[in-house]
C-alpha positions as CSV (number, residue, x, y, z in Angstrom):
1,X,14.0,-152.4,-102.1
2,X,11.7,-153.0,-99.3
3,X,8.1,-154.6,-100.2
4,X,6.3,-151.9,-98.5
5,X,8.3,-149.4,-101.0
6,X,7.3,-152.1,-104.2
7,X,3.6,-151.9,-103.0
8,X,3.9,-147.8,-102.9
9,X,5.7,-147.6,-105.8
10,X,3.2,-149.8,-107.6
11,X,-0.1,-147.8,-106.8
12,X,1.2,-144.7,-106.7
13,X,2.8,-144.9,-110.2
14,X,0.5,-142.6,-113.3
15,X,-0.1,-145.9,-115.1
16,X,-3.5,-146.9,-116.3
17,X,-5.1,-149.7,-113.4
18,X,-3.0,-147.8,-110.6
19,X,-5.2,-146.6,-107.8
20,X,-3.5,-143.0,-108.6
21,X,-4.6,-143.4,-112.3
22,X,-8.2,-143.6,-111.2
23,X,-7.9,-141.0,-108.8
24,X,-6.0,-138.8,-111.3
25,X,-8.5,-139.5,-114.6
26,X,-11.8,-139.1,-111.8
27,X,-10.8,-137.3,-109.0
28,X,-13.0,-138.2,-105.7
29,X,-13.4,-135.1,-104.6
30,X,-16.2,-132.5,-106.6
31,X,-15.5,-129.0,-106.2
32,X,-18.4,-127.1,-104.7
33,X,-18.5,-123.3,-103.8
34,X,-22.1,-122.5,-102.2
35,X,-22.2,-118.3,-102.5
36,X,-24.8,-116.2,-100.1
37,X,-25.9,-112.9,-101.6
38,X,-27.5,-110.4,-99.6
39,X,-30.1,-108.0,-100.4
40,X,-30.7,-105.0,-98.9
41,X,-34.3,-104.2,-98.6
42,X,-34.5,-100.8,-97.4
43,X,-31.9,-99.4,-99.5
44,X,-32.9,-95.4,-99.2
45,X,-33.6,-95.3,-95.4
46,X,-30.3,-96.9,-95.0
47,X,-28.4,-94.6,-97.1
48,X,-30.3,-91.6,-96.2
49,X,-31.4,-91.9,-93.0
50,X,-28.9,-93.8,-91.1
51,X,-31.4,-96.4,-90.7
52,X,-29.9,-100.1,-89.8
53,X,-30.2,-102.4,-93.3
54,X,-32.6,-104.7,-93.2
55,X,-31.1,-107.7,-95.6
56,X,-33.1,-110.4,-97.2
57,X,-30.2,-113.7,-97.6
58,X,-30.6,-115.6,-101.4
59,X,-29.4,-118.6,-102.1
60,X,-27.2,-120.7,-101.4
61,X,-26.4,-120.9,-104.9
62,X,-23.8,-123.6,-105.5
63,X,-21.6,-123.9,-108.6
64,X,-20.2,-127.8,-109.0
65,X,-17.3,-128.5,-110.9
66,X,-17.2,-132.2,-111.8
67,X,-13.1,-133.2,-112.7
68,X,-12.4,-135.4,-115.6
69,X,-9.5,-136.4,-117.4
70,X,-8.6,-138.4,-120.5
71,X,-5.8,-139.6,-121.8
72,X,-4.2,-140.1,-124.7
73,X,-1.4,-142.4,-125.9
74,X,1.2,-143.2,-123.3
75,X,4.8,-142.3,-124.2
76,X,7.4,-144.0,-122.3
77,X,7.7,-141.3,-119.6
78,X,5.2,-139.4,-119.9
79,X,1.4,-139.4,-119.5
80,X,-0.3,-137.2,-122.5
81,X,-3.9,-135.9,-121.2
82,X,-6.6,-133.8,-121.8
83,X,-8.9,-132.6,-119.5
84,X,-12.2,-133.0,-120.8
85,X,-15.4,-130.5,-120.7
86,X,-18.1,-131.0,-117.9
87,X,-21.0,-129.2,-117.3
88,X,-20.3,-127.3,-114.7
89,X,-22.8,-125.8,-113.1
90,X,-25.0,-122.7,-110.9
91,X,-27.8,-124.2,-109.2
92,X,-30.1,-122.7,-106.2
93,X,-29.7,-125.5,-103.7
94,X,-33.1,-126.4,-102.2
95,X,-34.2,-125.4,-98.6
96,X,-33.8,-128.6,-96.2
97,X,-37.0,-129.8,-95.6
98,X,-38.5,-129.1,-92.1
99,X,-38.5,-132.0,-90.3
């Protein structure tokens, strides 16, 4: 077996101190959605008169997911987990400041 294929084989192995370990138990990545609603102001003269809508845009509101997993006592094969609870979370994200 090639080194390069010892060295891959090493940090990509699920074993606790493995750079995939870490990534897999605290992923680097947080998923973020950011949702836009849109209200419509002028509701009635858009439905009833044809008028064009005239929409107000609120948010962005952004829901973060923050990734973590545990685990639990290694069997020979096998890695036992649990993903634990975070607090995810719906936030208005604040307006960049005007610079």
């Amino acid at each position: 077996m090639s080194w390069v294929k010892l060295v891959i084989n090493h940090e990509v192995t699920l074993r606790d101190g493995s750079q995939a370990f870490g990534w897999w138990a605290k992923p680097p990545v947080v998923p973020t959605i950011r949702v836009y609603i849109y209200n419509v102001t002028n509701a009635d003269e858009f439905l009833n008169n044809g008028s064009k809508p005239v929409v107000e845009e609120l948010g962005p509101y952004v829901y973060v997911h923050h990734l973590l997993t545990k685990q639990r006592e290694q069997a020979r094969s096998q890695v036992p987990y649990e993903n634990k609870l975070s607090r995810d979370t719906w936030k208005e994200a604040q307006a960049p400041a005007n610079t």
